[in-house]
N, C-alpha and C positions, 0 to 999 in steps of 0.2 A: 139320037135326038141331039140338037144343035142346041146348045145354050145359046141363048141372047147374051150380048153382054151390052151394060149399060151405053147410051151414048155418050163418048168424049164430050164434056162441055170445055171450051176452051177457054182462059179465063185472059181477060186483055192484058197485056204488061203495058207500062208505061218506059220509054226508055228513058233513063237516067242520066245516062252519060253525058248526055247532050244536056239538059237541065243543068248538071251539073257547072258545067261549061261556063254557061251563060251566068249563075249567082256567082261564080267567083269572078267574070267578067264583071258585070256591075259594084261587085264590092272594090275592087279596085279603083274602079273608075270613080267611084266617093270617098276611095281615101285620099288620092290624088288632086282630086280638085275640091275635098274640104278645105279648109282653114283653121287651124290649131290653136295658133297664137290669140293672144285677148286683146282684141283693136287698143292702140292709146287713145286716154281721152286728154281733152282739154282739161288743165289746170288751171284755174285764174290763179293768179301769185303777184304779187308787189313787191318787185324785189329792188334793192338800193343799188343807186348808180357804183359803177366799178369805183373801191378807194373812197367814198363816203360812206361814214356812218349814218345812220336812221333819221333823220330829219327830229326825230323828236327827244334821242338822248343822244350825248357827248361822250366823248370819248375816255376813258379815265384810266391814267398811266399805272395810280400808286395809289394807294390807302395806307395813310399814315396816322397812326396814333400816340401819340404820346403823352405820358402820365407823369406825372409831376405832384407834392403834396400841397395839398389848398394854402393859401395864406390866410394866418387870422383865424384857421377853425380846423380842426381833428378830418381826416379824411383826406381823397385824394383830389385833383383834379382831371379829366379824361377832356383831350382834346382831339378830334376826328378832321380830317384835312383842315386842317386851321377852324374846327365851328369848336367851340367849347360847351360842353356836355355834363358839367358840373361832375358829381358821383352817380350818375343816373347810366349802370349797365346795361339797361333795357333801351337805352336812345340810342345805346353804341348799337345792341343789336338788330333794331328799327333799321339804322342809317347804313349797318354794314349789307343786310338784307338786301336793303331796293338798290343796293350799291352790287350785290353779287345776280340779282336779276340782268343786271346791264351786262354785266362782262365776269361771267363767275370764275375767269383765269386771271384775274387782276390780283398782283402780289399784295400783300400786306405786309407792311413796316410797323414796326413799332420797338418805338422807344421809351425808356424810362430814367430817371432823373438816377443817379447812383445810389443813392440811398433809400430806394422804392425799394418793399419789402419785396422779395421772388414771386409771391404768391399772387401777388394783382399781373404782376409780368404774365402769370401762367393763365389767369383768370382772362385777359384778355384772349389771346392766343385760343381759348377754349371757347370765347364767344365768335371768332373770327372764325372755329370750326364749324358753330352752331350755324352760321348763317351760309354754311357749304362755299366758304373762302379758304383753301387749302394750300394755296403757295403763302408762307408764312416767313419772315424774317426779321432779324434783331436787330439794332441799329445800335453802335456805340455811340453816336453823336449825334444830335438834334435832328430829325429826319428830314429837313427843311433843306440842309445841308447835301441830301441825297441828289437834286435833282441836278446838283451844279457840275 
């Protein structure tokens, strides 16, 4: 007796190799002709002619302060590029402020009469910090004298 044996079903392959082929083909081909980089854009900007400052603020060499004792009355005097300030620490650091917005590399001078106690000398210098003015210097004579 002959055994039957089941029919072979054959079952499809698909060939691969070739497939293969072709995705690495196309991946290349997008890497190559993407674009990575991030387009520049346009910036609109207003910027000052070469060697001019800003049309709207001036240019400022020096911030000089000098303290001197009032005449006539207990206290001192505080005067800021030549404006006088009476005793009033908070004008100095009002004025040193919109003065370190313009140019916050601009030196500060200050001077004090010889006989000003140290401690206004310090006080100042300590309001010149507060208003983030850090180039700081002492003047043994009239700072008027400095620019000559």
């Amino acid at each position: 007796m002959r055994l039957r044996r089941p029919p072979r079903v054959e079952e499809d392959e698909i060939e691969m190799s070739s497939m293969i082929d072709i995705v690495f083909q196309l991946l290349i081909f997008f890497m190559v002709g993407s674009n990575f980089s991030v387009p520049e854009k346009k910036m609109v900007t207003d910027l000052p002619r070469t060697g001019q400052p800003p049309p709207n603020q001036k240019k400022i060499e020096l911030i000089k302060i000098y303290l001197k004792f009032a005449e006539g009355r207990s206290g001192i005097q505080i005067t800021c590029n030549e404006e006088p300030l009476g005793e009033d620490w908070g004008a100095l650091f009002g004025m040193m402020k919109q003065l370190a917005e313009i140019d916050p590399e601009v030196p500060v001078v200050i001077d004090a009469e010889k006989s000003m106690p140290f401690g206004y000398v310090v006080k100042a210098m300590d309001t010149s910090k507060q208003a983030n003015l850090t180039q700081i210097a002492f003047s043994a004579g009239k700072a008027e004298k400095l620019n000559e």
